[in-house]
Residue, then its C-alpha position, 0 to 999 in steps of 0.5 A: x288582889x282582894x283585901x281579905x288576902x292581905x290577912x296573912x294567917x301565919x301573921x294572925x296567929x303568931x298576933x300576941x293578942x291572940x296567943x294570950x286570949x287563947x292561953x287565957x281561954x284555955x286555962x279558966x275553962x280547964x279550971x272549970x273542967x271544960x275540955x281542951x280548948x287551946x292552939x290544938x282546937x283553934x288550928x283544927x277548926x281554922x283547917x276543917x273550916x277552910x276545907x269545907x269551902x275550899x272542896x266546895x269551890x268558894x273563892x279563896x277570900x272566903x276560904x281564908x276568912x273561914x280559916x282565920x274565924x276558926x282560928x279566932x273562934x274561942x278567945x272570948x272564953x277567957x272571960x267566962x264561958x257564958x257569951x264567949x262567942x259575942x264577947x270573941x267576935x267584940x274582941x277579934x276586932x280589935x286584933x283584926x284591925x291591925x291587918x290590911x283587910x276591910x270592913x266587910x272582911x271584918x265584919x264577916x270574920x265577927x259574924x261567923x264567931x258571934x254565932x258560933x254556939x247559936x242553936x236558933x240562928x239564921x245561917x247567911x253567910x258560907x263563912x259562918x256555916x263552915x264555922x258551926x260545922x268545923x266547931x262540932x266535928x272536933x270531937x276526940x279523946x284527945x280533948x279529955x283533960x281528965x281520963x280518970x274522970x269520964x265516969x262522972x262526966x258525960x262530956x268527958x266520957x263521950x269525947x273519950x269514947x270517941x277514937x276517930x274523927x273524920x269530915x268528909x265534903x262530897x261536892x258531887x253529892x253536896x254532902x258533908x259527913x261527920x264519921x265518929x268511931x266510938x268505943x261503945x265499953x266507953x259510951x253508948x252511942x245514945x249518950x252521943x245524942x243526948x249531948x250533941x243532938x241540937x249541935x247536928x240539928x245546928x250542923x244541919x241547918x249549916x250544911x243546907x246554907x252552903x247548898x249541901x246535906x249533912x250526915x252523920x254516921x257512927x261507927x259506919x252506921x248512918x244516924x243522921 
């Protein structure tokens, strides 16, 4: 058996480091009016991140480093926005360091959270690709902490206009989709744009290194 399978991903998330560097994470980015980053976001990038490569027939060690990386990939939010993705990767390891995997496992875990909000990067490993993607295919209203204040911020008002969000891997195609459902009373789907445009270029460059094209279609409209 791999070492990497040693990772028990139900131990890594009951870890209590973990708990507290997510809570943390999520209580200074809502003082800062950012959008939900908590055990909701962290479970739903672990799970898109593991579906990707699992539909697209990566071994089941690199499935289960890609749901441990999209787990761990926001605790360095807790201290400070800025960096938060190396500070998360310095961070994961020493929580990584009491489960039975080896360096490299480790190492490829740190990597995939180091860049995870990089916009120039060079993608080579399919765990940090499935990341990048996972990462940007959460977007809902669910995430709003502030309804009342989607006029005033276009982060929030994107996010709220959004009423569905579907990823979708055709490995006979070697596609991978991002289907948005915007409510256009809220957000214009330009507004879409203005905010994500480098994260779809990122998502694109993500998708070509796992040997796939990435698309985006809004409101069954194909954009990208």
């Amino acid at each position: 058996m791999s070492s990497s399978l040693a990772l028990d991903l139900e131990k890594l998330k009951q870890h209590t480091k973990v708990n507290l560097y997510i809570e943390g994470a999520d209580k200074y980015l809502d003082a800062i009016g950012y959008t939900e980053h908590n055990v909701r976001h962290a479970t739903k990038v672990s799970e898109i991140a593991s579906y990707i490569l699992k539909e697209l027939n990566y071994p089941e060690k690199d499935v289960i480093l890609a749901s441990a990386a999209g787990y761990l990939h926001d605790i360095g939010n807790f201290l400070g926005r800025q960096n938060h993705d190396q500070l998360g990767a310095i961070l994961s390891k020493d929580i990584l360091d009491d489960f039975d995997i080896s360096t490299e496992d480790a190492v490829r875990i740190m990597g995939a959270i180091g860049i995870h909000e990089a916009e120039e990067v060079g993608i080579h490993d399919p765990v940090s690709a499935a990341i990048l993607i996972a990462d940007k295919a959460d977007v809902h209203r669910g995430r709003v902490r502030n309804p009342s204040m989607v006029s005033y911020d276009i982060h929030d008002r994107v996010n709220y206009a959004a009423t569905e969000s579907r990823l979708i891997v055709d490995i006979k195609e070697k596609t991978i989709t991002l289907y948005l459902t915007i409510d256009t009373a809220l957000s214009q789907v330009i507004e879409y744009f203005e905010i994500f445009l480098s994260r779809m270029i990122v998502c694109r460059k993500a998708a070509s290194a796992l040997g796939c094209e990435f698309q985006l279609f809004i409101n069954k409209t194909r954009l990208a």
